[in-house]
Structures are given as C-alpha cells and as structure tokens.
N, C-alpha and C positions, 0 to 999 in steps of 0.2 A: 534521602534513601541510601546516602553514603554509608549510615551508621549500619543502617538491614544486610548490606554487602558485605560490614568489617565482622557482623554476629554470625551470618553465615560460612564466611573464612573462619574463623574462629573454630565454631562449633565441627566442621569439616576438618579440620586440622586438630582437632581432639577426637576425633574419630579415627585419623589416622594413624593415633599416638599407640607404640607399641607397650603394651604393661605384662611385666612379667611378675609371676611366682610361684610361688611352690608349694605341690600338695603332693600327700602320700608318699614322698619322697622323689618327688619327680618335678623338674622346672618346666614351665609354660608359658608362650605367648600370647595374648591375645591383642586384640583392637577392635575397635568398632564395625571398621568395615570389612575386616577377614569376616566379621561372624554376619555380614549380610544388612547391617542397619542402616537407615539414610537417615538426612533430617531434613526439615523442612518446615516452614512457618504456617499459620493456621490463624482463622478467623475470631479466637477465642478471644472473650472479654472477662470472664473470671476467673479463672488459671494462666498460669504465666505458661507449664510446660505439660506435656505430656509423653510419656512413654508408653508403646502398641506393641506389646509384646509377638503379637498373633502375624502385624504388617512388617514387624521390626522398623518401626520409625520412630522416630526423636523429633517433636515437633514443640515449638515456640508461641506463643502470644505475638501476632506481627504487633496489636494496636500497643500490647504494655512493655512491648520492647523496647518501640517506640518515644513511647511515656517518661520510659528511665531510662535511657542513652541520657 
C-alpha cells in the first residue's frame, strides 16, 4: 500500500503546483487546490482516471494503480 501513499503524494503535490499564464494581456495563477479540487481513489476497474467537474474531484483506479506501480 506503500506505492497508493507515494500516488496520492504525488497527485496532492500536483495539485498544489502553482501554473501561471497569460491571457488578454493579463498574467495568472492558478493550482488545483485554490480552484477547490481534491483527489481521491475509486473502485473503478475500466478507466484508470476520472474528472467531476460538478464535485471538482480528480479520482484514480485504486485496483489499475495498483497493476502498474
């Protein structure tokens, strides 16, 4: 369960990564978690990932994570 611990660091720590650029002549910041999103691993056996735009969650495949560590 080492490897579920190092995916979910991971994927946390990419959420908190700050990405900046620039539109309309104006520079911005964002990250995952200013705009409210969490992640979290899920039951799925066909899909590896899913994005909920509606829950703002970012959820994993625990079992084909698993698989391919």
């Amino acid at each position: 369960m080492d490897n579920l611990r190092e995916v979910q660091q991971m994927a946390n720590r990419l959420m908190g990564e700050e990405f900046t650029f620039t539109a309309f002549g104006k520079t911005h910041t964002l990250s995952g978690n200013n705009l409210g999103y969490s992640f979290k691993f899920d039951n799925a056996r066909r899909r590896l990932g899913c994005c909920n735009y509606r829950t703002k969650t970012i959820s994993l495949s625990k079992h084909l994570c698993l698989v391919n560590l």
